[in-house]
ROLUM-412093 format. One record per residue (C-alpha): y, x, z. Coordinates in steps of 0.25 Angstrom, whole numbers, plus 5000, padded with zeros to 4 digits. Layout:
<atoms>
north / east / up
Y / X / Z $
...
</atoms>
This chain:
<atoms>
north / east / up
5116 / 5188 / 5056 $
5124 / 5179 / 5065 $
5135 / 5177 / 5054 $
5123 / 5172 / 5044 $
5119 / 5162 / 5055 $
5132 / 5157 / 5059 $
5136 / 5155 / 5043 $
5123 / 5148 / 5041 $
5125 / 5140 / 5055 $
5138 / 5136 / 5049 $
5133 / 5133 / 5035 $
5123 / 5124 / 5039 $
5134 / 5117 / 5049 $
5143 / 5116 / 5038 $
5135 / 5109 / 5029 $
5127 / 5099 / 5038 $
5142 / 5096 / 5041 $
5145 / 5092 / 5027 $
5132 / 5084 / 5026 $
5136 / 5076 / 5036 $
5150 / 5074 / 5029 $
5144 / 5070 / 5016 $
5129 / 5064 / 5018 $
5135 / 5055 / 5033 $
5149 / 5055 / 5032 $
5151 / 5053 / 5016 $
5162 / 5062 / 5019 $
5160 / 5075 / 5011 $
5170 / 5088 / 5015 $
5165 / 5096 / 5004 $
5158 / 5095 / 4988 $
5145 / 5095 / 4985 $
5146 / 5111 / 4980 $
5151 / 5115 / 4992 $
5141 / 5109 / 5000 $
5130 / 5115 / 4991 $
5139 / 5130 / 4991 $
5136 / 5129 / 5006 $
5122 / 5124 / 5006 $
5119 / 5136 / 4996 $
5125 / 5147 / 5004 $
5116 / 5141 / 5018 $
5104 / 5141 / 5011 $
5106 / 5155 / 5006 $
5109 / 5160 / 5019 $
5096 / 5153 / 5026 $
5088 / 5158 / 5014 $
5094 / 5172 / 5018 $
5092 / 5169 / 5033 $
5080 / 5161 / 5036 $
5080 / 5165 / 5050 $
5091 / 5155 / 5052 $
5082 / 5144 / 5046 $
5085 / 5132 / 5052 $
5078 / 5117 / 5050 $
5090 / 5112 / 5053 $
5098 / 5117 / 5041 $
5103 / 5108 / 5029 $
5096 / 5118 / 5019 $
5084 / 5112 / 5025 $
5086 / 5097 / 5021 $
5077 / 5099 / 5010 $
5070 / 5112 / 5013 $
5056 / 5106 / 5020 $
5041 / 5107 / 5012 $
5035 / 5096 / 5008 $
5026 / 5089 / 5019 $
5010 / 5085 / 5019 $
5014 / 5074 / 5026 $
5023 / 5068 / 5036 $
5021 / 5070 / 5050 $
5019 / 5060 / 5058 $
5030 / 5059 / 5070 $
5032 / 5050 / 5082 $
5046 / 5043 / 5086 $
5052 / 5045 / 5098 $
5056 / 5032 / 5100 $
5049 / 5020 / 5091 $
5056 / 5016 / 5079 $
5056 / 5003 / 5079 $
5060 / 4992 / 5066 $
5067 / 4981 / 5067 $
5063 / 4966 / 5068 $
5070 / 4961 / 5055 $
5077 / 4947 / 5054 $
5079 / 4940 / 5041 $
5092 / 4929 / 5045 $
5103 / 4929 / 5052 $
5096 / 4918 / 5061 $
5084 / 4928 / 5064 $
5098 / 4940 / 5069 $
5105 / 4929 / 5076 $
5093 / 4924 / 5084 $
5089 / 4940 / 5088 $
5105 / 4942 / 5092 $
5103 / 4929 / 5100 $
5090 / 4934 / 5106 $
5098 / 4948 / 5110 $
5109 / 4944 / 5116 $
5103 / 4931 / 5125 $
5099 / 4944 / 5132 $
5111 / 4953 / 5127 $
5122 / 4945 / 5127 $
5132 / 4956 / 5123 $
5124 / 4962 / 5113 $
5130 / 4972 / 5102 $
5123 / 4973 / 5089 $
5124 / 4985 / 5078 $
5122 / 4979 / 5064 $
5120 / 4990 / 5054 $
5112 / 4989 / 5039 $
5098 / 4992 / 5040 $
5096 / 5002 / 5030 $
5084 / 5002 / 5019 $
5077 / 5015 / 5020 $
5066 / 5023 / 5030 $
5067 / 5025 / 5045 $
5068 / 5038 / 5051 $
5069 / 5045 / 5065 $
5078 / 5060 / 5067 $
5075 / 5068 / 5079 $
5086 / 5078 / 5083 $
5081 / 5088 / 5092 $
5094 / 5097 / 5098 $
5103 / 5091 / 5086 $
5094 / 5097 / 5074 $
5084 / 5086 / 5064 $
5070 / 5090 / 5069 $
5063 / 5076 / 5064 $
5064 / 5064 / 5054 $
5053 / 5053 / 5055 $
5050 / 5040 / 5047 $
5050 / 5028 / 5056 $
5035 / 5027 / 5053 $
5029 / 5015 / 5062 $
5040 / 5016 / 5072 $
5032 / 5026 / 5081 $
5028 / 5037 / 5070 $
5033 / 5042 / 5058 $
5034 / 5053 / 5050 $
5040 / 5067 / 5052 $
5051 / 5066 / 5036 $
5059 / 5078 / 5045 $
5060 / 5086 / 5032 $
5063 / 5074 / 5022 $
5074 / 5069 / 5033 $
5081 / 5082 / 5032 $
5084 / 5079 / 5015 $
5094 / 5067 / 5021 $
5107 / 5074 / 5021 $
5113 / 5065 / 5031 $
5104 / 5069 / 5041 $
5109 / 5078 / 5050 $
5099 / 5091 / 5051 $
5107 / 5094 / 5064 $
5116 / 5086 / 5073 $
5131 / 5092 / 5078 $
5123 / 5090 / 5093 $
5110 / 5095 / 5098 $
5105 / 5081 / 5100 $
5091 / 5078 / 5102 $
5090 / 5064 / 5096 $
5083 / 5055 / 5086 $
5089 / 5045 / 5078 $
5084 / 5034 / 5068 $
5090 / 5034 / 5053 $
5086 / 5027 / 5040 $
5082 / 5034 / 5028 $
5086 / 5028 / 5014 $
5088 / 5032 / 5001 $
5102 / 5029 / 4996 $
5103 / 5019 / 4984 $
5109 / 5028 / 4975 $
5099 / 5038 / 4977 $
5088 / 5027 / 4974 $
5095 / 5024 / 4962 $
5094 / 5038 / 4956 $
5080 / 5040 / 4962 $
5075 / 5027 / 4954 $
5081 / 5033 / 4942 $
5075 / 5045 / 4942 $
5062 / 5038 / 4946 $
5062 / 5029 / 4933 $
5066 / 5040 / 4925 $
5054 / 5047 / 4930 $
5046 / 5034 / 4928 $
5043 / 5034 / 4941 $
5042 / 5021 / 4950 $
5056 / 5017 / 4954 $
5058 / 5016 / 4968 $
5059 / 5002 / 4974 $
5070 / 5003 / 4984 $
5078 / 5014 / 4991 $
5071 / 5011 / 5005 $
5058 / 5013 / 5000 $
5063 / 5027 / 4993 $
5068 / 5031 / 5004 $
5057 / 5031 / 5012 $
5049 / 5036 / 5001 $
5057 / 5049 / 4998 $
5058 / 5053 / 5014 $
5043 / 5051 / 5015 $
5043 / 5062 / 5005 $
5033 / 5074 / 5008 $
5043 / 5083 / 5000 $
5058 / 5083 / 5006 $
5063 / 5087 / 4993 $
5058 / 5074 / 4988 $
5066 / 5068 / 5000 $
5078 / 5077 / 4997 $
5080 / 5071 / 4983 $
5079 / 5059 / 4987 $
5093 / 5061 / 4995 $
5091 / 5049 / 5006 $
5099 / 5045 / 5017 $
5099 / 5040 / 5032 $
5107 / 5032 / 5041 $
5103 / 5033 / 5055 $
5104 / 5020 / 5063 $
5098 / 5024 / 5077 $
5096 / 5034 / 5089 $
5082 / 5034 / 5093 $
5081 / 5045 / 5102 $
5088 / 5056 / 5111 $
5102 / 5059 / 5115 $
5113 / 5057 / 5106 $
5125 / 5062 / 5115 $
5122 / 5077 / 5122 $
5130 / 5072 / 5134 $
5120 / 5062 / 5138 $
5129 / 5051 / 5132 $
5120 / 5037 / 5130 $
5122 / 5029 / 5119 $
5124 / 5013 / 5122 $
5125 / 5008 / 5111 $
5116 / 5008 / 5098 $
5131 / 5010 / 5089 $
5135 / 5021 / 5099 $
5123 / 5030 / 5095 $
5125 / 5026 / 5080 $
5141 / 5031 / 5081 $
5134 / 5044 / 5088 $
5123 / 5046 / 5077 $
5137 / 5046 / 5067 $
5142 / 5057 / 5075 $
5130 / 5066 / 5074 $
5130 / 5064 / 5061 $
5119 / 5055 / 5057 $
5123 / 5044 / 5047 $
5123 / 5031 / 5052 $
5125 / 5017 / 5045 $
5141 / 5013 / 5043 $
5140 / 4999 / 5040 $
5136 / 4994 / 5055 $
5143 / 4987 / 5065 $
5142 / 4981 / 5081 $
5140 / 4968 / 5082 $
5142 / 4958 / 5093 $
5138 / 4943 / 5087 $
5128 / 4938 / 5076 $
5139 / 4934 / 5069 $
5145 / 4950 / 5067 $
5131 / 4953 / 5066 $
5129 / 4944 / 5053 $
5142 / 4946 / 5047 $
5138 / 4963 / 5047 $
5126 / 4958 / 5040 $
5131 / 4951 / 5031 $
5142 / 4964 / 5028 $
5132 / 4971 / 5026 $
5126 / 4962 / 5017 $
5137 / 4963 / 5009 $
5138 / 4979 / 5010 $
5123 / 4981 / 5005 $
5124 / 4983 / 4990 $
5136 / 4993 / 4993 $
5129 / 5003 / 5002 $
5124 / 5016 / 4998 $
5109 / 5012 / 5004 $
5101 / 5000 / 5004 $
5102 / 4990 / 5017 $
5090 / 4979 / 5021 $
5096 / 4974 / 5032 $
5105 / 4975 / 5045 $
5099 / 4981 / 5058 $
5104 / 4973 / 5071 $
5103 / 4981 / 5083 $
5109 / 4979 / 5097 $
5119 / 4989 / 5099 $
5118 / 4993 / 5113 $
5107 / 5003 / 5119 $
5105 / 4997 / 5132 $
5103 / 4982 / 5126 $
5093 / 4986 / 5118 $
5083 / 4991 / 5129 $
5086 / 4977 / 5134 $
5081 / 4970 / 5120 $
5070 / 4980 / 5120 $
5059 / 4982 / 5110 $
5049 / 4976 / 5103 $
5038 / 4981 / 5098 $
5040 / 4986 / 5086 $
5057 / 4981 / 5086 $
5068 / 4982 / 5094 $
5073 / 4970 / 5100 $
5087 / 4973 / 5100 $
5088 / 4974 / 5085 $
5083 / 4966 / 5070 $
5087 / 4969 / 5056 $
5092 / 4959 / 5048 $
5086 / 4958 / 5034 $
5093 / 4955 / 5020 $
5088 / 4944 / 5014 $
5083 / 4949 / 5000 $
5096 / 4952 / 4993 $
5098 / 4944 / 4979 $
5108 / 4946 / 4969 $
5114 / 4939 / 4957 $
5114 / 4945 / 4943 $
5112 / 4942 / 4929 $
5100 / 4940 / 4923 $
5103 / 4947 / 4910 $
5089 / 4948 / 4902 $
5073 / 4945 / 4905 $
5063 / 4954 / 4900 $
5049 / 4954 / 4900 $
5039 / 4964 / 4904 $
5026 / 4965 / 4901 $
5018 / 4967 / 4914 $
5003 / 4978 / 4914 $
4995 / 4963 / 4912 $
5003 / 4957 / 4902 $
5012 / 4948 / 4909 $
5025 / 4945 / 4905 $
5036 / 4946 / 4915 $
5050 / 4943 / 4913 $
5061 / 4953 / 4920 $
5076 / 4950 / 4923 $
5086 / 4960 / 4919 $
5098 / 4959 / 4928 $
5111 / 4966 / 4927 $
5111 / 4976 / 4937 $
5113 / 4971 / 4953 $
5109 / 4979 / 4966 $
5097 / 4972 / 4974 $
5091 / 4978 / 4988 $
5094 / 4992 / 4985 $
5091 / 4993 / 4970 $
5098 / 4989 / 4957 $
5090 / 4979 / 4950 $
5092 / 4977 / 4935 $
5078 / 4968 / 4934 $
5072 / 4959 / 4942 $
5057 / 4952 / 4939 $
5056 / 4936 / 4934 $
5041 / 4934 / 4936 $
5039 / 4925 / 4924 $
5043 / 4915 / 4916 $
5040 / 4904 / 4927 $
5049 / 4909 / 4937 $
5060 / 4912 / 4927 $
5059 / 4896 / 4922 $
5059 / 4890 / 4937 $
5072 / 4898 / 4940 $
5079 / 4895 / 4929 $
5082 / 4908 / 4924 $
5090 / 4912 / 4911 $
5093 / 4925 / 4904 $
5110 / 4928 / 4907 $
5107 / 4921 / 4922 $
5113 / 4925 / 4935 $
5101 / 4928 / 4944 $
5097 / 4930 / 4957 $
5088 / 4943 / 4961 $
5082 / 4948 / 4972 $
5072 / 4959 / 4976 $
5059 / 4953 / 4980 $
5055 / 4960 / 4993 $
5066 / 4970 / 4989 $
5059 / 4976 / 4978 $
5057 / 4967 / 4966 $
5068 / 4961 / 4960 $
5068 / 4946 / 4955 $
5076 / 4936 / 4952 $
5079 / 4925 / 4962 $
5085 / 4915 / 4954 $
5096 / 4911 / 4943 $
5109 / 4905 / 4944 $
5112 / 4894 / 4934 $
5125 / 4891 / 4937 $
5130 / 4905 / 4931 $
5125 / 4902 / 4919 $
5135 / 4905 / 4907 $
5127 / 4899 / 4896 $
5122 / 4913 / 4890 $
5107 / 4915 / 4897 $
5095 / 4909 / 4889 $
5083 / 4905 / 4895 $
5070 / 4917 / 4895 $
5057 / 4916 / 4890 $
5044 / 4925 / 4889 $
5040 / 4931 / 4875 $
5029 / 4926 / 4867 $
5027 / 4939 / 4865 $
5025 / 4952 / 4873 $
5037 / 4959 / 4873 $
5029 / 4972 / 4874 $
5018 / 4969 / 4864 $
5021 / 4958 / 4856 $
5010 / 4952 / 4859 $
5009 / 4937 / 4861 $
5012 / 4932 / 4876 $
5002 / 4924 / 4883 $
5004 / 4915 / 4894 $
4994 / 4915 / 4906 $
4992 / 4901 / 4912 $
4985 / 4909 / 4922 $
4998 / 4914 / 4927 $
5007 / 4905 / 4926 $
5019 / 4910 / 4919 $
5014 / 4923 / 4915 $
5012 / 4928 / 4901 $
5006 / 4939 / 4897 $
5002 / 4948 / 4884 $
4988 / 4950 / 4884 $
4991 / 4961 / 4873 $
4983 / 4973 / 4883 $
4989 / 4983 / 4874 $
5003 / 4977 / 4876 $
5012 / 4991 / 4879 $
5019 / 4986 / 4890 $
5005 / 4982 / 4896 $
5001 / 4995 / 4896 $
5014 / 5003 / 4901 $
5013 / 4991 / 4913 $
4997 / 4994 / 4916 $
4999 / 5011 / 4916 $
5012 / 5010 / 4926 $
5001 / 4999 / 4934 $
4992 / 5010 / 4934 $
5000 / 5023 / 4939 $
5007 / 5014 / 4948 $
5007 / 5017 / 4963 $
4996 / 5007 / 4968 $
4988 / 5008 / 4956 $
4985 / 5024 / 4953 $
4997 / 5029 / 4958 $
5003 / 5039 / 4947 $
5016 / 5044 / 4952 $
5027 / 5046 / 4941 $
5018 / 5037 / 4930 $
5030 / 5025 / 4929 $
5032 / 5017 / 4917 $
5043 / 5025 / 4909 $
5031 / 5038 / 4910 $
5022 / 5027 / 4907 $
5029 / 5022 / 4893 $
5032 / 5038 / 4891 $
5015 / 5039 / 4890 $
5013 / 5026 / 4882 $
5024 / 5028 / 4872 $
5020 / 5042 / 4869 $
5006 / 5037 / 4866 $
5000 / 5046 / 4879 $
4994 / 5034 / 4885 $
4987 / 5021 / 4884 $
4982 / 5016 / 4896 $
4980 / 5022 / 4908 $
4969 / 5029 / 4908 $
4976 / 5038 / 4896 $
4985 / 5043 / 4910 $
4974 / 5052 / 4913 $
4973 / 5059 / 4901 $
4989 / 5065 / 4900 $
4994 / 5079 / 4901 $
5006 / 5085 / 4908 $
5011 / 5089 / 4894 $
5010 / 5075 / 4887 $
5018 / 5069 / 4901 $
5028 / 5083 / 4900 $
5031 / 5079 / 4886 $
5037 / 5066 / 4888 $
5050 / 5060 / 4890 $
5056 / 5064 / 4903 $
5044 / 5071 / 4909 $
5042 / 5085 / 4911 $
5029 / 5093 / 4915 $
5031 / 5091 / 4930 $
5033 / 5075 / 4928 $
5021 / 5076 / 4919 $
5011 / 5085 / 4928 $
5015 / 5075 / 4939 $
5011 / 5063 / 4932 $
4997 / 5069 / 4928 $
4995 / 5073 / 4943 $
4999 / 5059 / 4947 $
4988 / 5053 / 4936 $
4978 / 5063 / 4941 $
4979 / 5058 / 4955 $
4979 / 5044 / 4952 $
4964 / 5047 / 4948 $
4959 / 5046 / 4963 $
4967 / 5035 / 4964 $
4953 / 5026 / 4966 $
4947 / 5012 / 4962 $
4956 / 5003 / 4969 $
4969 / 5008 / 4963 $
4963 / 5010 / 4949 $
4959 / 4995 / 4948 $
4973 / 4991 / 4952 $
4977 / 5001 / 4941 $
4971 / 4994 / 4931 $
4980 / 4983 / 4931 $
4968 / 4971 / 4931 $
4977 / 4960 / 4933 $
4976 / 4952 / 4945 $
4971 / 4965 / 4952 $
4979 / 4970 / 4961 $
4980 / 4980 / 4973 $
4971 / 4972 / 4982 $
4961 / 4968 / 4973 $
4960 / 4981 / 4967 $
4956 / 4986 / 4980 $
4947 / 4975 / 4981 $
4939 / 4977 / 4969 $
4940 / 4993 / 4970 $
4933 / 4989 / 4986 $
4922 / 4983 / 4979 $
4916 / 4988 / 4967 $
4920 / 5002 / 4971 $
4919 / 5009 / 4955 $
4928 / 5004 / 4943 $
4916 / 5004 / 4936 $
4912 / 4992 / 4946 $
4924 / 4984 / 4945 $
4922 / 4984 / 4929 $
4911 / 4978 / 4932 $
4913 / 4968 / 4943 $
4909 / 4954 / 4942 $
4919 / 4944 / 4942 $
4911 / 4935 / 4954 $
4911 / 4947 / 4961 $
4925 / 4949 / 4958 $
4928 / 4935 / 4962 $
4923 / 4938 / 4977 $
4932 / 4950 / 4980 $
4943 / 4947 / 4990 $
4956 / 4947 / 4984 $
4950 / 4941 / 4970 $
4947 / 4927 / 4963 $
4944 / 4923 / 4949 $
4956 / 4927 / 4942 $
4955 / 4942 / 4950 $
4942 / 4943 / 4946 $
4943 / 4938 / 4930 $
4955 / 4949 / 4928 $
4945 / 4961 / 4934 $
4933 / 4957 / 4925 $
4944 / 4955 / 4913 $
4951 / 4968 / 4914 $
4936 / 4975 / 4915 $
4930 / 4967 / 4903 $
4940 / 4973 / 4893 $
4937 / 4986 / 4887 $
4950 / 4991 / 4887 $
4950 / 4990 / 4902 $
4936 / 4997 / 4904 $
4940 / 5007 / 4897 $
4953 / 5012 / 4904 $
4944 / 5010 / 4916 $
4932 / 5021 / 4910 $
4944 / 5030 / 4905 $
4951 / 5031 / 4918 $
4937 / 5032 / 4925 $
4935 / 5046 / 4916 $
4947 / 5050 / 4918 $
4945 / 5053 / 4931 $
4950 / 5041 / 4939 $
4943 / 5037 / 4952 $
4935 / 5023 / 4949 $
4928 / 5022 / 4963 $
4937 / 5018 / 4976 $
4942 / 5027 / 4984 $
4935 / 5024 / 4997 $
4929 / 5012 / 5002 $
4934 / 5005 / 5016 $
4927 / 5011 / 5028 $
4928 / 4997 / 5035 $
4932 / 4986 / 5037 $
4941 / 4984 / 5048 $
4953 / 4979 / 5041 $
4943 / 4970 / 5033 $
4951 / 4956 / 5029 $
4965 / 4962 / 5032 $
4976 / 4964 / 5021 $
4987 / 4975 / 5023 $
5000 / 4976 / 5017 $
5007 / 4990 / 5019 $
5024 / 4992 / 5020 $
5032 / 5001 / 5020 $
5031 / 5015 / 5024 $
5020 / 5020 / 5034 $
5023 / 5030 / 5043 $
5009 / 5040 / 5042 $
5005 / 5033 / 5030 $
5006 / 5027 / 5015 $
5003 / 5015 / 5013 $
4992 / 5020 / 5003 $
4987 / 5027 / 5016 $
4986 / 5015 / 5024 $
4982 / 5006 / 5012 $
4971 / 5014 / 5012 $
4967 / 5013 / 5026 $
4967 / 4999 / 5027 $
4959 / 4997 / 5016 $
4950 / 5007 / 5020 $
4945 / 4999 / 5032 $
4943 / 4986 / 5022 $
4960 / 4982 / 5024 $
4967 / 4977 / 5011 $
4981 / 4981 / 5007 $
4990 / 4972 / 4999 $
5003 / 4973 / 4996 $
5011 / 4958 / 4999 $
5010 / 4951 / 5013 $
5005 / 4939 / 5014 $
5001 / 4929 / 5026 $
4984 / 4935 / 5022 $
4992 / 4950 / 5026 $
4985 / 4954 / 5039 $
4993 / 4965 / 5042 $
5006 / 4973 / 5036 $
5009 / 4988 / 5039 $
5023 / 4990 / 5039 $
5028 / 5003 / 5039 $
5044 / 5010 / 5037 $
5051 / 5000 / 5027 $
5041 / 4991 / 5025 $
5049 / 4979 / 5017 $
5048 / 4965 / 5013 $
5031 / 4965 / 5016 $
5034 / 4968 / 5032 $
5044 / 4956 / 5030 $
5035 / 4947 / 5025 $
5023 / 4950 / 5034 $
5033 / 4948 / 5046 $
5036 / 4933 / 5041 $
5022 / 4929 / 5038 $
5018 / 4935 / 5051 $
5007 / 4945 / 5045 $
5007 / 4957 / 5056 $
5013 / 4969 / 5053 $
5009 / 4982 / 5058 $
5013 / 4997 / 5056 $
5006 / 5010 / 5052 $
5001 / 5014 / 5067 $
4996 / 4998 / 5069 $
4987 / 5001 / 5056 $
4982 / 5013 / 5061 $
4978 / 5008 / 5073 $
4971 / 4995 / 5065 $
4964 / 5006 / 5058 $
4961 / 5014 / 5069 $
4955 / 5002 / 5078 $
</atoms>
């Protein structure tokens, strides 16, 4: 028995050793068979023995059940963010600030990686925790989804007791196949590799996790003893240089830096290195180097004073502008698109890029065969910025709409209402259709997962649907039979269109695509009149009084319900089983007159969750900041939204600050 432990003992050295070597180290000993030869022949033998079970093994990276839930789990020591600066003006004043009290200050500059932070608790050298950051004071227990990141070290070659600070992110690679997969599948693409990251390690099924195949690089020590004979770390580099040792993958492309100057110019090589890296970068982390000045600089509330992230300005581009196509929006309207050759844009490869109209396409000067500018609007939605006349070859031609839908074929008419915007007013028009039953399953509207728009062409094009309300009427077999589905894909879409029947008034009405009706006065009209029936029926002067409406609001619901078509969809979805009645009313009224915005990832709850919450006590929830945005509940990642509250001066508050708002 003894000799079986020791081989197992040995095997399960051998191959966190050559983990290390390949997943840290990106310096492989062995192939990929051999590694699995070995992996096989230890799992056999803890199958054989499972006496010797140990947490700790790598056979256990991906062995745990899926959770309920997440618990929740309080930090050791807080985990703060970081105030963020946006101009090499704003760095040079806080260096100046710092050493008028340090004069001999160091600084580590090191990129400041785009993914989830996360807390690892080490107890006698063996992974007992992983936790999200959460609000800084409590996050949630993801031990069994942190063990799936193969370049975490389960065990460490000391029996330390210590806790370090990491961030999870996806790599771009990965987030390339997983987006291609995901269109494939007719999913939803994923909007950048941060906000997959944090999605797939809040997963309540590791495997989930595991497929997924994230990664880390840990950038601080929290917590404990890094040295076993008492040795104390005095600098902020030396502990990173000690993490490398035990293992733990830190970041190569950082440095120590004694003046602005060598400050900026890192920043500016990193700038330089960012298209090149294997994961996506948002910024550069500035932090004094040495231990003892920091408790010098102290705290702040919710930041350390001894350290700021620089920010990179939105990052543009040039390309070529090789063609503009028109799309025909769920309400008609018209809506050019660039196609661009190919260029890589804040972590994803964009290939097309929105021009709004025809307006903003004429004061800009832009041609068909232009060089152009493009950007990511809020790091998400690509558009172009501008065009460059002066590399102009005499090839491009000017662009204009058509006069008639490209779609349809019907005639295009031009709203004076809107401007610019023209639209087909052919209601049966195709891509009308396709655009209005992708609005419909969509995730704020009724929420059906794995209905996108190729699955959604699949069900028109074979004649199984004409509107939505036909959704609720399919079968497994008729979904099985199509192209690239199969009978689990097809029973998992009819349990996703089955729930989305409790999905309750507010939603459905924002499902129905009025126009002008969004989230916000969906909820409004749903508070009101309580039924669907009730909304068909509303007057427009009493429409016109609602908050959140006016004329124009009020003319599109009393439109949409005075065509027959429309009241019709509404009593075939009503039969079918849909819920037409809100799902609860507010219970008070203590939020009364305050507007939320909700970002990034809470620690204890979705954003649904909390959405519902606020509204429940007479809150509302929009979704853009604005200077009318009481409050804005920042949570893990929260983006360009948190920026814009903190330069218009709305407050900004975390998960616990709600709860307590809620509570008082």
């Amino acid at each position: 028995m003894d000799n079986i432990k020791d081989k197992i003992q040995k095997l399960r050295r051998e191959l966190d050793r050559h983990s290390r070597l390949y997943y840290v180290y990106d310096a492989p000993e062995i192939s990929d068979y051999d590694y699995d030869m070995l992996y096989r022949e230890l799992l056999t033998l803890e199958a054989e023995h499972p006496e010797l079970y140990d947490p700790a093994s790598p056979t256990q990276r991906v062995g745990g059940r899926p959770l309920d839930k997440f618990d929740k789990v309080t930090h050791s020591r807080r985990m703060d963010s970081l105030t963020d600066v946006f101009s090499f003006d704003e760095l040079g004043d806080f260096i100046q600030k710092s050493t008028a009290i340090l004069p001999d200050a160091t600084w580590s500059v090191e990129p400041k990686i785009d993914g989830l932070s996360v807390a690892l608790t080490y107890e006698g050298g063996v992974l007992v925790r992983g936790a999200t950051r959460g609000d800084g004071t409590v996050g949630e227990d993801v031990t069994q989804n942190i063990k799936t990141i193969f370049s975490i070290p389960l065990t460490l070659p000391e029996p330390l007791n210590i806790t370090v600070r990491g961030e999870v992110y996806m790599p771009r690679a990965v987030f390339a196949r997983l987006n291609a997969a995901r269109e494939a599948a007719g999913q939803a693409l994923l909007a950048n590799p941060r906000n997959a990251a944090a999605g797939s390690l809040r997963q309540l099924d590791p495997k989930i996790t595991a497929s997924r195949a994230l990664d880390i690089f840990i950038f601080n020590f929290q917590d404990g003893e890094l040295w076993q004979d008492g040795t104390v770390p005095t600098t902020h580099d030396m502990t990173l240089d000690r993490l490398d040792e035990l293992g733990f993958p830190v970041i190569r492309q950082r440095t120590v830096a004694a003046t602005t100057e060598d400050i900026i110019a890192h920043i500016e090589q990193l700038g330089k290195w960012r298209d090149s890296l294997a994961f996506d970068i948002d910024g550069v982390v500035i932090k004094l180097d040495s231990l003892a000045g920091r408790e010098v600089l102290g705290e702040g509330t919710n930041t350390p004073n001894w350290a700021v992230a620089y920010k990179f300005p939105p990052e543009e581009k040039q390309t070529k502008l090789l063609d503009i196509t028109v799309a025909v929006g769920r309400t008609g309207v018209l809506t050019p698109a660039a196609e661009l050759q190919p260029v890589r844009l804040a972590g994803t490869t964009v290939s097309r890029a929105t021009l709004h109209n025809l307006e903003f396409i004429r004061e800009r000067g832009i041609m068909i065969g232009d060089t152009v500018t493009v950007r990511k609007a809020g790091d998400i939605i690509p558009e172009v910025v501008c065009a460059h006349p002066e590399h102009r070859d005499g090839s491009e031609r000017r662009f204009d709409l058509p006069e008639r839908c490209p779609s349809c074929g019907e005639p295009v008419f031009y709203d004076a209402e809107e401007g610019a915007a023209a639209r087909c007013t052919n209601s049966a028009c195709p891509a009308q259709l396709s655009r209005a039953i992708e609005h419909f399953a969509s995730k704020d509207a009724m929420n059906i997962d794995g209905l996108g728009p190729q699955i959604v062409e699949l069900l028109l094009r074979e004649g199984l649907i004409k509107d939505a309300a036909d959704l609720y009427s399919l079968e497994v077999d008729q979904i099985a039979n199509l192209e690239r589905m199969g009978k689990k894909s097809a029973q998992n879409l009819i349990d996703a269109i089955e729930r989305s029947k409790s999905a309750g008034l507010e939603r459905l009405i924002y499902a129905l695509g009025i126009r002008n009706i969004g989230e916000v006065a969906a909820a409004a009209l749903a508070a009101r009149y309580r039924t669907l029936d009730a909304c068909m029926n509303a007057a427009r002067d009493e429409l016109c009084a609602l908050e959140d409406f006016g004329e124009i609001t009020a003319d599109c619901v009393v439109n949409y319900f005075s065509h027959p078509q429309n009241i019709e969809l509404c009593r075939r979805l009503a039969a079918a089983g849909l819920l037409t009645e809100s799902v609860a009313a507010p219970s008070g009224d203590k939020f009364a007159g305050l507007t939320f915005v909700l970002t990034g990832t809470l620690p204890t709850m979705t954003r649904d969750e909390a959405e519902a919450k606020i509204k429940a006590v007479g809150g509302k929830c929009t979704g853009s900041v604005s200077k009318k945005t009481s409050y804005v509940v920042a949570g893990e990642s929260a983006g360009s939204k948190l920026t814009k509250a903190q330069s218009l001066g709305v407050p900004v508050i975390d998960e616990a600050e709600l709860l307590r708002m809620l509570s008082n």
